[in-house]
VMD Tcl script that builds the backbone (N, CA, C; Angstrom):
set m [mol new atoms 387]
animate dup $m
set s [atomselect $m all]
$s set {name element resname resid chain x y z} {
  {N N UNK 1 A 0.846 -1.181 0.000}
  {CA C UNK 1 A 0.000 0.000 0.000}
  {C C UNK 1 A 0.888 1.240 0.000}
  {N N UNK 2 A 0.675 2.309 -1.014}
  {CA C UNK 2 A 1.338 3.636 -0.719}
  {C C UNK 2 A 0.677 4.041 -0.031}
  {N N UNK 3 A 1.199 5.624 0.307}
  {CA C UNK 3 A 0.798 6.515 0.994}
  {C C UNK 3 A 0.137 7.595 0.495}
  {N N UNK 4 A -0.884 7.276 -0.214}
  {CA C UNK 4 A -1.837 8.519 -1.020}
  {C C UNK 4 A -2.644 9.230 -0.161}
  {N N UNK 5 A -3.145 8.619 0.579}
  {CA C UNK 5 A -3.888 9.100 2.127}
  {C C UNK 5 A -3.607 9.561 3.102}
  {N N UNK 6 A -3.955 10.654 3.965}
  {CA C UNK 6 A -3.508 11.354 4.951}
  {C C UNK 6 A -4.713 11.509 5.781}
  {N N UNK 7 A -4.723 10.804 7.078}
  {CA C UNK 7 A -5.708 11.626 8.044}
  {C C UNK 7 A -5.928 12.829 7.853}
  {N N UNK 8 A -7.211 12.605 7.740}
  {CA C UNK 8 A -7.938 14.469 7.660}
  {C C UNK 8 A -8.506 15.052 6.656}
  {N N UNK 9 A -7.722 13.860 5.768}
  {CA C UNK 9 A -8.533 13.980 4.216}
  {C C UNK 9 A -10.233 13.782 4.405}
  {N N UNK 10 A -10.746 15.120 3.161}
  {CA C UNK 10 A -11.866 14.143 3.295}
  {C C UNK 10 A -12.360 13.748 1.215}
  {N N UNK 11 A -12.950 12.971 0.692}
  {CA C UNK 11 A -13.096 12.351 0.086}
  {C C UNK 11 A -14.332 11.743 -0.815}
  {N N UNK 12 A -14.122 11.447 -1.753}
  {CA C UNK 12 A -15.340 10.654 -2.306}
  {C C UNK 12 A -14.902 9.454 -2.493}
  {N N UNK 13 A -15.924 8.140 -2.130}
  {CA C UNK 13 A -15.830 7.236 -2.598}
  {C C UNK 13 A -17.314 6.659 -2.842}
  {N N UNK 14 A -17.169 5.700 -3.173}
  {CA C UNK 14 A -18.058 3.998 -3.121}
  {C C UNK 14 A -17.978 3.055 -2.628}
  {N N UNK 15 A -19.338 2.808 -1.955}
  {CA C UNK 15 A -19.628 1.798 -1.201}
  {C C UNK 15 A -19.375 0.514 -2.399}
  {N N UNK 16 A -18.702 -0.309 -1.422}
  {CA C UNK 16 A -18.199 -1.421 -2.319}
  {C C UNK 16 A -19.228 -2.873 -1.340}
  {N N UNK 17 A -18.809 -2.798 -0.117}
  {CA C UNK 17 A -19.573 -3.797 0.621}
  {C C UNK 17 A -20.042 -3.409 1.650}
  {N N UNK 18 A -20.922 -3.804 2.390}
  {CA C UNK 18 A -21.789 -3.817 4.038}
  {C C UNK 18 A -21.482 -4.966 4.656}
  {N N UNK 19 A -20.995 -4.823 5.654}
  {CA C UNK 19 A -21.017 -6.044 7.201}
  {C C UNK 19 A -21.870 -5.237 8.049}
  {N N UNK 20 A -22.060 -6.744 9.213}
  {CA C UNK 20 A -22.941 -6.230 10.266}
  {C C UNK 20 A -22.102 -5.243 10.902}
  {N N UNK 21 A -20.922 -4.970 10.447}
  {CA C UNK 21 A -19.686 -4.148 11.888}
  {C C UNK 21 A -19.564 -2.623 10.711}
  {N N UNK 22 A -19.918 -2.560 9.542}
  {CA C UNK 22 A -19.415 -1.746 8.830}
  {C C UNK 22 A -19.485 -1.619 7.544}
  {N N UNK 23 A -19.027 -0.478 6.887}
  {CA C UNK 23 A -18.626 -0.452 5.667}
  {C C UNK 23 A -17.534 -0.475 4.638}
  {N N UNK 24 A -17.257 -1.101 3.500}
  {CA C UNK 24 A -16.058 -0.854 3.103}
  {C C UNK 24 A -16.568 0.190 1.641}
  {N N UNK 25 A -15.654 1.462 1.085}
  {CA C UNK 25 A -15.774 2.205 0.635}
  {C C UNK 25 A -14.463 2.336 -0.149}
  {N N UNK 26 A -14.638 1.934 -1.590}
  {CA C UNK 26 A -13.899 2.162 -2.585}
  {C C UNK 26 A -13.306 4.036 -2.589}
  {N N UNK 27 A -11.726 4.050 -2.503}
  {CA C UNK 27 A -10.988 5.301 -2.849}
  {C C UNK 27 A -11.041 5.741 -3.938}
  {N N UNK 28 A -10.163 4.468 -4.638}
  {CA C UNK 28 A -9.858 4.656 -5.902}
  {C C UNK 28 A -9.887 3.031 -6.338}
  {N N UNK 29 A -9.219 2.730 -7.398}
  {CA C UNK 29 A -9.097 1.098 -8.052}
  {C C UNK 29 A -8.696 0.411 -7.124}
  {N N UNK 30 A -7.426 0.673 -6.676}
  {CA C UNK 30 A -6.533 0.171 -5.775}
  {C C UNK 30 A -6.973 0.157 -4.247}
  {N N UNK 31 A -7.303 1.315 -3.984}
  {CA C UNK 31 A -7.667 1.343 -2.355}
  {C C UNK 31 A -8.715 1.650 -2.251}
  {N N UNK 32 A -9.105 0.743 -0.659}
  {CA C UNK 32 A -10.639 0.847 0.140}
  {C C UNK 32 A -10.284 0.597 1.396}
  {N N UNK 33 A -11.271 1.475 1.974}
  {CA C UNK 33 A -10.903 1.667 3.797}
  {C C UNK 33 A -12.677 1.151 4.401}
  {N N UNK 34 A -12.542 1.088 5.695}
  {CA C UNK 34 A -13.342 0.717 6.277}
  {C C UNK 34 A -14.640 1.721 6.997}
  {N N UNK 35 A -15.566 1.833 7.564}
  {CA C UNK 35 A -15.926 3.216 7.567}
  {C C UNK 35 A -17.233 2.187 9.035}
  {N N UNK 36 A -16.613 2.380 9.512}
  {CA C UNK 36 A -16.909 0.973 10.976}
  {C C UNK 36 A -18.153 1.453 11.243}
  {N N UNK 37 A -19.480 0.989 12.151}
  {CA C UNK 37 A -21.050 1.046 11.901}
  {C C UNK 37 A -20.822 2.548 13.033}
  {N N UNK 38 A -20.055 2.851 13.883}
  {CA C UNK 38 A -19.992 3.962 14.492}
  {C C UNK 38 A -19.712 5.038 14.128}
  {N N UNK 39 A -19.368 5.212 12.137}
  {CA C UNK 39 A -18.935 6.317 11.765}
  {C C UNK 39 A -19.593 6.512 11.033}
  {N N UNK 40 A -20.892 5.783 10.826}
  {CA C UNK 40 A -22.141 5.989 9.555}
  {C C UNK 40 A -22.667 7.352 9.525}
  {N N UNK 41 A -23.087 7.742 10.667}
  {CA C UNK 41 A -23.751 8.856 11.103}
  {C C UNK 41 A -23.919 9.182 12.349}
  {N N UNK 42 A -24.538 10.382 12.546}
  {CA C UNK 42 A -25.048 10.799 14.786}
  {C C UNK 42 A -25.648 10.296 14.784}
  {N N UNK 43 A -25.686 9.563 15.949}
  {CA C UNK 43 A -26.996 8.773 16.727}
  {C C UNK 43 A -26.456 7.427 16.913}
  {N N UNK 44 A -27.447 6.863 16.931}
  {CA C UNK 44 A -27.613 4.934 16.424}
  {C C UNK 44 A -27.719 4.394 15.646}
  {N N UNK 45 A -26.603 3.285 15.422}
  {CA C UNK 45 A -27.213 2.916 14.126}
  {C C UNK 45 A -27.309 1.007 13.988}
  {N N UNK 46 A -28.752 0.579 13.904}
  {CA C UNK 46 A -28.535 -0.681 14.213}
  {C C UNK 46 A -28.006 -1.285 13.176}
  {N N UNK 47 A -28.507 -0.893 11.827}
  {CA C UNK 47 A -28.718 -1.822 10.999}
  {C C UNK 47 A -28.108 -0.698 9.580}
  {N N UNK 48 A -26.995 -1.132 9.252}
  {CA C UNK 48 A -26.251 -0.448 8.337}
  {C C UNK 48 A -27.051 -0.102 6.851}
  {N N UNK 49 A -28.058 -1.416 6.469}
  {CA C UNK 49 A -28.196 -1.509 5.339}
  {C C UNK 49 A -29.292 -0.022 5.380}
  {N N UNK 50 A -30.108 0.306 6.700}
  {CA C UNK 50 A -31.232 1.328 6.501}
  {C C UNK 50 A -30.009 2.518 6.048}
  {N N UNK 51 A -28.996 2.960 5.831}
  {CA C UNK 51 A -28.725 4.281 5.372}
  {C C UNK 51 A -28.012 4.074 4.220}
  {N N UNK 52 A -27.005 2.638 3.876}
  {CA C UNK 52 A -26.441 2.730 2.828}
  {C C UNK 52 A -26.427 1.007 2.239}
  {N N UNK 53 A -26.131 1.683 0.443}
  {CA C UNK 53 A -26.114 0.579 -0.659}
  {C C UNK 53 A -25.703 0.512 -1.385}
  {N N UNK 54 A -25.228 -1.050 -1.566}
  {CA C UNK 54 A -23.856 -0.981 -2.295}
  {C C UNK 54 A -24.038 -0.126 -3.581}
  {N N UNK 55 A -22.356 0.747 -4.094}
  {CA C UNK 55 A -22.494 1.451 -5.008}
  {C C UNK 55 A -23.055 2.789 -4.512}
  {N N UNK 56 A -23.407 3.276 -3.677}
  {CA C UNK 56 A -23.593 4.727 -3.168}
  {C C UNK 56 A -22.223 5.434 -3.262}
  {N N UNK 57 A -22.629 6.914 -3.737}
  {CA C UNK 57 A -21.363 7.282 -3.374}
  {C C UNK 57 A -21.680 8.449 -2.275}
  {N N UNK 58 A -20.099 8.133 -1.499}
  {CA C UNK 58 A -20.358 8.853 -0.112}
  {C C UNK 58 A -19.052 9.302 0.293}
  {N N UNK 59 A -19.417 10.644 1.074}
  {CA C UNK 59 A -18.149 11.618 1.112}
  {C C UNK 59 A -17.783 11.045 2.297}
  {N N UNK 60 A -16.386 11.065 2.672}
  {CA C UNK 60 A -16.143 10.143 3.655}
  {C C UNK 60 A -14.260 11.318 4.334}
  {N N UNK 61 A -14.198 10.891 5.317}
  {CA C UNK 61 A -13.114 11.834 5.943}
  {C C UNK 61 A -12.142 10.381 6.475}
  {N N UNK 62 A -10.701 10.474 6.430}
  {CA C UNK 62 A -9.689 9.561 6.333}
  {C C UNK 62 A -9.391 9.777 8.275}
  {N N UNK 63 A -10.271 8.861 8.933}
  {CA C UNK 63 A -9.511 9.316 10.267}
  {C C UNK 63 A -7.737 8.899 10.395}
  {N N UNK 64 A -7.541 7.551 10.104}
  {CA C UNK 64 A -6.221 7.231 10.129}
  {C C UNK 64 A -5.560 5.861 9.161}
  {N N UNK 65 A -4.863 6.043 8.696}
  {CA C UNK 65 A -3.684 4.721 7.941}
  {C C UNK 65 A -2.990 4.041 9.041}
  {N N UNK 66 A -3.154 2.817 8.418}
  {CA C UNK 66 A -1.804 2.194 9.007}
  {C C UNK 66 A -1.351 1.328 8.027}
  {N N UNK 67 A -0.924 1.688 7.589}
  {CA C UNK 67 A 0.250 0.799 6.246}
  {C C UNK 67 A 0.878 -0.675 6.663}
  {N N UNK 68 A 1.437 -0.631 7.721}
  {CA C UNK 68 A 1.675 -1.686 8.185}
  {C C UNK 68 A 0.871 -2.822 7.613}
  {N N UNK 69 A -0.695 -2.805 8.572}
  {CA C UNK 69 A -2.075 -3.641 8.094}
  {C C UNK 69 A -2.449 -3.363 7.025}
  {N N UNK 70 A -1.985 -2.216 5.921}
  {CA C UNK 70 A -2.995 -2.148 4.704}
  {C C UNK 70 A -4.049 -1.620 5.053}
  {N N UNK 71 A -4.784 -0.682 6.577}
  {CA C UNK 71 A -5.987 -0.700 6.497}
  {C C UNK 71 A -6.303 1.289 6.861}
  {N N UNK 72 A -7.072 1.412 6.370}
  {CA C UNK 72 A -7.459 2.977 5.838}
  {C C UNK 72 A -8.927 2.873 6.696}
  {N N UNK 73 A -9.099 4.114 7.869}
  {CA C UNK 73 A -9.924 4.154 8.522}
  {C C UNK 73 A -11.159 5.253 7.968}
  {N N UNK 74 A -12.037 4.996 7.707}
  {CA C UNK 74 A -13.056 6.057 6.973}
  {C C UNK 74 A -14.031 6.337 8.453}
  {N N UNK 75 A -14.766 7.718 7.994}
  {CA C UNK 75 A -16.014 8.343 9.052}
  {C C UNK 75 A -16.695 8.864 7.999}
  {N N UNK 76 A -17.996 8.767 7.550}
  {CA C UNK 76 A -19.093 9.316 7.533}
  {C C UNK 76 A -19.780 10.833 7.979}
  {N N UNK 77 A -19.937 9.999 9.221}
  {CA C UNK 77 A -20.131 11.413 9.959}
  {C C UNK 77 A -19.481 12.502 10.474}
  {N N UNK 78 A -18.625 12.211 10.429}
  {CA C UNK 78 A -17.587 13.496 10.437}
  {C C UNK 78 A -17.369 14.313 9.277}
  {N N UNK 79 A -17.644 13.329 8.201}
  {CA C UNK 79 A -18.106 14.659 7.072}
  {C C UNK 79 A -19.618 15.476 7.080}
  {N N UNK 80 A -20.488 15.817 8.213}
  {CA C UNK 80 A -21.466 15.869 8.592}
  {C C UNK 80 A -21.837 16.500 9.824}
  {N N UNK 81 A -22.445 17.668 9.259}
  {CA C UNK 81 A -22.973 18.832 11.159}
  {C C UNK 81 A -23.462 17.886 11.564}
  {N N UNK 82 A -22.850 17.784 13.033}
  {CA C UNK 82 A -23.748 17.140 14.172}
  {C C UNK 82 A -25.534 17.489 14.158}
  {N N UNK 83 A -26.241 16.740 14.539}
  {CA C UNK 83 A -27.485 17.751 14.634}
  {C C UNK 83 A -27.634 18.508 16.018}
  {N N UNK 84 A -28.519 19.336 16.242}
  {CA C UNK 84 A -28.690 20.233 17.209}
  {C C UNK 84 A -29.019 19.597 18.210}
  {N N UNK 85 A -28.746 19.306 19.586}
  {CA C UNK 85 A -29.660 18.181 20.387}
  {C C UNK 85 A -30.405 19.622 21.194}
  {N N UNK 86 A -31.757 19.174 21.739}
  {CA C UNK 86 A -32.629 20.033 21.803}
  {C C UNK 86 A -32.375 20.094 23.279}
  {N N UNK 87 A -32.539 20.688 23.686}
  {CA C UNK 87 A -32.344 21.202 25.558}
  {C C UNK 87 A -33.738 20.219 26.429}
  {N N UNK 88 A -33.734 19.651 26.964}
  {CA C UNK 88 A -34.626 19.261 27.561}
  {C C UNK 88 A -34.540 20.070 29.491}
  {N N UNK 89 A -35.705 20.364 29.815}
  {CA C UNK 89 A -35.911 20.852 30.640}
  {C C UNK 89 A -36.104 19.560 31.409}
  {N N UNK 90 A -34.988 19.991 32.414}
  {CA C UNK 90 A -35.108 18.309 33.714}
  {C C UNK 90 A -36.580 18.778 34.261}
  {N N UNK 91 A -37.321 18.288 34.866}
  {CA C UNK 91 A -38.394 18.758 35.705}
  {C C UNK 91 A -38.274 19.256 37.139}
  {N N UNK 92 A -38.387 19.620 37.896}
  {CA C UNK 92 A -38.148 20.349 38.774}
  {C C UNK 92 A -38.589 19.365 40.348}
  {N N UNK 93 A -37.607 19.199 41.050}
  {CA C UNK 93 A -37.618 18.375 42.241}
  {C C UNK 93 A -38.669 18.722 43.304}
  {N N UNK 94 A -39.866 17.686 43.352}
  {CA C UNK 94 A -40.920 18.751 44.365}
  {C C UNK 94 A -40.160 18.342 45.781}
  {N N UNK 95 A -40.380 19.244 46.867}
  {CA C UNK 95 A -39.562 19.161 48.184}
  {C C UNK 95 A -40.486 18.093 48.729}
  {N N UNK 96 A -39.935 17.235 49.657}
  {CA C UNK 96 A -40.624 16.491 50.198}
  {C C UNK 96 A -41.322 17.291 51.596}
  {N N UNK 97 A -42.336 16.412 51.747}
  {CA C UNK 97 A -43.148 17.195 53.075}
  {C C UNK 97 A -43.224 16.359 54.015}
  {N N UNK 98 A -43.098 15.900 55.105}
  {CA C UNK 98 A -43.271 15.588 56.135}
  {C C UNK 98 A -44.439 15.678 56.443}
  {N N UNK 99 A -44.724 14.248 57.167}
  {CA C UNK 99 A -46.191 14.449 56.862}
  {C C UNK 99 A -45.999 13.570 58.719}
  {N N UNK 100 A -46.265 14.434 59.628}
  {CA C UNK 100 A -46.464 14.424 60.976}
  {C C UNK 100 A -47.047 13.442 61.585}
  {N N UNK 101 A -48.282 13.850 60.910}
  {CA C UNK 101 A -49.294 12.777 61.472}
  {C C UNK 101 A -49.950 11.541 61.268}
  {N N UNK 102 A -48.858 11.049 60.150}
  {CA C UNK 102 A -48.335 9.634 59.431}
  {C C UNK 102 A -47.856 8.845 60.722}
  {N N UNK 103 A -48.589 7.455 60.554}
  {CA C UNK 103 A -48.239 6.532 61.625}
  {C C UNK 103 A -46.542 6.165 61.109}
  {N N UNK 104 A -46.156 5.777 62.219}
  {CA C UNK 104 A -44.679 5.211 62.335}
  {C C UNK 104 A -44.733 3.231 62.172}
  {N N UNK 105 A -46.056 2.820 61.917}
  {CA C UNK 105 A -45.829 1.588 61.619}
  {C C UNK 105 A -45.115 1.477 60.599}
  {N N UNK 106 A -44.366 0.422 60.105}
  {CA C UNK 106 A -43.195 -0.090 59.336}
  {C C UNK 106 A -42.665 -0.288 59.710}
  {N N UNK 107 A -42.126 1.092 60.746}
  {CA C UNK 107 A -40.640 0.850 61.389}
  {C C UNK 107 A -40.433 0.538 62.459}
  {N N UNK 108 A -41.511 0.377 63.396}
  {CA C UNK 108 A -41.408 -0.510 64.611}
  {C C UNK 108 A -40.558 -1.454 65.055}
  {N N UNK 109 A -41.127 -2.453 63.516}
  {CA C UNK 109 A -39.915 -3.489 63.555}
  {C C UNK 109 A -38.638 -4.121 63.666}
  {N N UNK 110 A -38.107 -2.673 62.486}
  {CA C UNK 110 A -36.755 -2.309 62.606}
  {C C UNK 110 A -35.861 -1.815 63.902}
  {N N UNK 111 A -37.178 -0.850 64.705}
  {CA C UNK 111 A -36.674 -0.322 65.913}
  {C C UNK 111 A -36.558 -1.303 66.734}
  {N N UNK 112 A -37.471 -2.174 66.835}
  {CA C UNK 112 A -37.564 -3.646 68.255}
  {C C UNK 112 A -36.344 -4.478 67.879}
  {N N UNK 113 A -35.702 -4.445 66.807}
  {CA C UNK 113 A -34.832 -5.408 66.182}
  {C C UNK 113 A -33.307 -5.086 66.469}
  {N N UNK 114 A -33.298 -3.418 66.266}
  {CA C UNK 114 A -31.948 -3.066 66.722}
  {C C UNK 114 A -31.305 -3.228 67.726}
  {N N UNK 115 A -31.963 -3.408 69.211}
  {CA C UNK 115 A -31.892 -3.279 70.382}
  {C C UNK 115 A -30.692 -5.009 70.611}
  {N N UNK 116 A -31.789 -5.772 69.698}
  {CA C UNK 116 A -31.425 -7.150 69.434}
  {C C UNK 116 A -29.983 -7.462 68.795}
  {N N UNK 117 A -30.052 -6.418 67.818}
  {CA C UNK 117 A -28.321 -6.438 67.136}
  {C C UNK 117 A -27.940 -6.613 67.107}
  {N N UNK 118 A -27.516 -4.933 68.221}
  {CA C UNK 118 A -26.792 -4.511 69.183}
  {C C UNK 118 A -26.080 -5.216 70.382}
  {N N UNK 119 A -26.930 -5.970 70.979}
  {CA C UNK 119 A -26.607 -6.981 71.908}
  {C C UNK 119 A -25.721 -8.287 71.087}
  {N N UNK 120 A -26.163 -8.274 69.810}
  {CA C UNK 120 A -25.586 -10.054 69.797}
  {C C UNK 120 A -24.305 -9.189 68.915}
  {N N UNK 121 A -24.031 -8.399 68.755}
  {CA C UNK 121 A -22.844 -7.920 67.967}
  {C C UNK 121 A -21.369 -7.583 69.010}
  {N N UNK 122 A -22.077 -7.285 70.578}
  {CA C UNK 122 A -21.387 -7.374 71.574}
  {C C UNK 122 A -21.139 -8.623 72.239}
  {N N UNK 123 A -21.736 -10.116 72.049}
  {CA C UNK 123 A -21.052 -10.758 72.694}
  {C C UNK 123 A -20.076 -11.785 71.785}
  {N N UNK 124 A -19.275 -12.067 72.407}
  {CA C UNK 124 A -18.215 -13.022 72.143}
  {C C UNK 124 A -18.297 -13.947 71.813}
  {N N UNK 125 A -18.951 -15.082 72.255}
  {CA C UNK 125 A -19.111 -16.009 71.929}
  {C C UNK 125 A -19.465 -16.724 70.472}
  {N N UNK 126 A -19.933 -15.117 70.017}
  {CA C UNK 126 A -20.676 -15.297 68.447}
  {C C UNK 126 A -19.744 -15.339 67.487}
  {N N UNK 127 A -18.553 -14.476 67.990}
  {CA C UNK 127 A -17.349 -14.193 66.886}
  {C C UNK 127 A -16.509 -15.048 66.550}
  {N N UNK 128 A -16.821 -15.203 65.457}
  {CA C UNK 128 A -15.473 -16.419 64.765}
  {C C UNK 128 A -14.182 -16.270 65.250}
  {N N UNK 129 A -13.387 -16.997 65.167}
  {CA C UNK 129 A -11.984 -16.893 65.415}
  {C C UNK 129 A -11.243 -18.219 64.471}
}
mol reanalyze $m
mol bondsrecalc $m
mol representation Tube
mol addrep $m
């Protein structure tokens, strides 16, 4: 493989094939890089085939080479404005109220139980060694 490619490039090619992990995208005759299911576009993307087909052509940006492997990293979406994400208003925390004259059953239990604990956490006899 030469070195015709430079991260940062960005590009036209053709879709040559689809995997479930990605795309591969014809450069030129000679070279094709990969364009992985996370660089299709913003958002999610389950299913590759809903945005692209084989033989599309698609502008594509060179994140990185490695010559070594022969393998040429393509993005999609990076040739592509993010979209706007819309502000969502959190909703607003109502204060809790105390409510006085709410019976204390529930916790009775818990209270009669501690007393019990307490005691068996103090004696000795219980503790492993």
């Amino acid at each position: 493989m030469t070195t015709k490619y430079e991260a940062g490039e960005v590009l036209k090619g053709k879709v040559t094939g689809i995997q479930p992990y990605g795309a591969f995208v014809a450069l030129d005759d000679e070279t094709q890089g990969l364009v992985h299911i996370s660089e299709i576009k913003h958002g999610f993307v389950k299913d590759i085939n809903e945005f692209l087909k084989l033989g599309d052509e698609v502008n594509v940006k060179v994140l990185s080479v490695d010559e070594a492997k022969g393998k040429i990293s393509l993005s999609i979406r990076a040739t592509e404005e993010a979209p706007k994400q819309e502000e969502t208003k959190k909703p607003r925390r109502q204060p809790v109220v105390k409510n006085e004259t709410a019976s204390n059953e529930g916790f009775n239990t818990l209270k009669d139980k501690l007393q019990e604990w307490i005691d068996q956490s103090e004696r000795d006899d219980l503790i492993k060694k």
